[in-house]
NUPA-184977 format. One record per residue (C-alpha): x, y, z; residue number from 0; residue in three letters. Coordinates in Angstrom, 3 decimals, padded with zeros to 6 digits, always signed. Layout:
N
X; Y; Z; NUM; ALA
...
//
This chain:
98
+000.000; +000.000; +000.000; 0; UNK
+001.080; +003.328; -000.961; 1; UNK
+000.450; +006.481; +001.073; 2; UNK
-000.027; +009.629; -001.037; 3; UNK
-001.095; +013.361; -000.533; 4; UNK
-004.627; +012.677; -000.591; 5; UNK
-004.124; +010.021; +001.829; 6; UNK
-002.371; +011.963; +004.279; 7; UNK
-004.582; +014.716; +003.834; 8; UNK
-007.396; +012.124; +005.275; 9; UNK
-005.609; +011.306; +007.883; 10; UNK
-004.468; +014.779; +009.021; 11; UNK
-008.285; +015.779; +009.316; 12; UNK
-009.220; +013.094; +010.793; 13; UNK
-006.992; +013.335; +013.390; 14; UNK
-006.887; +017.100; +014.076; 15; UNK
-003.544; +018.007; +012.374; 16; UNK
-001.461; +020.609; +010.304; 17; UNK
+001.020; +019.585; +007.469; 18; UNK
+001.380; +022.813; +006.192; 19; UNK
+005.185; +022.997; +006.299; 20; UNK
+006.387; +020.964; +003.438; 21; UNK
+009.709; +019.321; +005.321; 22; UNK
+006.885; +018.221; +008.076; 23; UNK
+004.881; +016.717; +005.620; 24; UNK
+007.308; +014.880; +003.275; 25; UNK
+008.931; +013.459; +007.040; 26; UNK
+005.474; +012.278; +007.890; 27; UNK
+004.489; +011.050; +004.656; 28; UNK
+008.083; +008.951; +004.773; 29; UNK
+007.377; +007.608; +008.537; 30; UNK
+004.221; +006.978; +007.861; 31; UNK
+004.769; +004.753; +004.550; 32; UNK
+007.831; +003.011; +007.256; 33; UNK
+005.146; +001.802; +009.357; 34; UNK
+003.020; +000.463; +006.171; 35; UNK
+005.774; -001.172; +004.498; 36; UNK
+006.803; -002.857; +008.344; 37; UNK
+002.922; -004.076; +008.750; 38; UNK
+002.867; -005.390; +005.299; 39; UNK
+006.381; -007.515; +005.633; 40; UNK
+004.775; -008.698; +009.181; 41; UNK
+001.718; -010.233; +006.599; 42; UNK
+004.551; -011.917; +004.635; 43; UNK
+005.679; -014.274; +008.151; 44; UNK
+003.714; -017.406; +008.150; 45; UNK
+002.096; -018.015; +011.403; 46; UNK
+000.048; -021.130; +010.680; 47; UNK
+000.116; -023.175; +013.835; 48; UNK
+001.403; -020.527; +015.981; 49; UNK
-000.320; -020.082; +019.154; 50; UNK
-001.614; -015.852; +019.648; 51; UNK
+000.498; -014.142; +022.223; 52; UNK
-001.739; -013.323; +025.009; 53; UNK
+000.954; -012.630; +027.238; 54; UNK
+005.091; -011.710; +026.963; 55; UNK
+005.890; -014.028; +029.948; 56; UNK
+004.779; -017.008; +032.038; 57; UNK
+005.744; -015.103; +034.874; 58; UNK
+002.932; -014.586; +037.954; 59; UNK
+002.235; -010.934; +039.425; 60; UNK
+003.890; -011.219; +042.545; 61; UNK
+001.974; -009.090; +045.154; 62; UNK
+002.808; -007.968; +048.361; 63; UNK
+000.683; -007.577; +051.588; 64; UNK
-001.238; -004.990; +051.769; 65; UNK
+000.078; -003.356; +054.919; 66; UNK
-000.330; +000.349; +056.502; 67; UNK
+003.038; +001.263; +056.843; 68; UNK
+004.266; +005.049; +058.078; 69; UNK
+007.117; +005.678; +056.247; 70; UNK
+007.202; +009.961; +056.374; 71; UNK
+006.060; +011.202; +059.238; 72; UNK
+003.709; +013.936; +059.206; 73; UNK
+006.140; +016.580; +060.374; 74; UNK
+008.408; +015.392; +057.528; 75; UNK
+005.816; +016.087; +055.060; 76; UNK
+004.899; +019.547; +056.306; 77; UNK
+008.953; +020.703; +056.429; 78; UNK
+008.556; +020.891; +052.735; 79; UNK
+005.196; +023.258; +052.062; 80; UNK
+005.195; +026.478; +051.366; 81; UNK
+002.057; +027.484; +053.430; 82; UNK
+000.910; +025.211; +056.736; 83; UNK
-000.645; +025.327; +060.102; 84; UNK
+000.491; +023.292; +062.560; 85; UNK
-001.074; +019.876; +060.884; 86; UNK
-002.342; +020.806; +057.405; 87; UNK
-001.450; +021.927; +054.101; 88; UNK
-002.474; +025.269; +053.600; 89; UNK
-003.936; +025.387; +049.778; 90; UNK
-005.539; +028.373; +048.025; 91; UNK
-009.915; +027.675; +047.758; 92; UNK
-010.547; +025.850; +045.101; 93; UNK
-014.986; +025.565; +045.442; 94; UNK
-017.017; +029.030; +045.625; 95; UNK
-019.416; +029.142; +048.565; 96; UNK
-022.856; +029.671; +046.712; 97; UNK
//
């Protein structure tokens, strides 16, 4: 498959963008014709009797416990704001009151 002007044209509405610069559109045009020509030597591989690849390792999520754990103490977090009070974050209003 061949990607041409008109093609790329099609593709740039579709998705919302601007080749107007000529060197942006001839690098496009050339990556995007890469990824064609890739897919289309993928089709050439024959895969009869080859299992689909559900997943890229037999491996098992290994999970840990989920524990409460303190590991900053609240003073430790508070050295570091700009704006506190003596236990909270002091952040500008964010809801009206109507």
């Amino acid at each position: 498959m061949k990607i041409d002007n008109a093609t790329l044209d099609r593709i740039a509405e579709l998705a919302r963008l601007d080749f107007s610069d000529p060197a942006a559109r001839a690098s496009i045009l050339q990556d995007m014709q890469r990824v064609i020509d890739f897919v289309e030597k993928l089709n050439e591989v024959d895969t009869k009797g080859v299992e689909p690849l559900i997943f890229m390792t037999d491996e098992q999520d290994v999970l840990r416990d989920d524990e409460a754990r303190t590991e900053v103490t609240k003073q430790e977090a508070l050295r570091n704001a700009p704006v506190k009070d003596s236990d909270y974050f002091k952040v500008p209003r964010v809801v009206d009151k109507s």
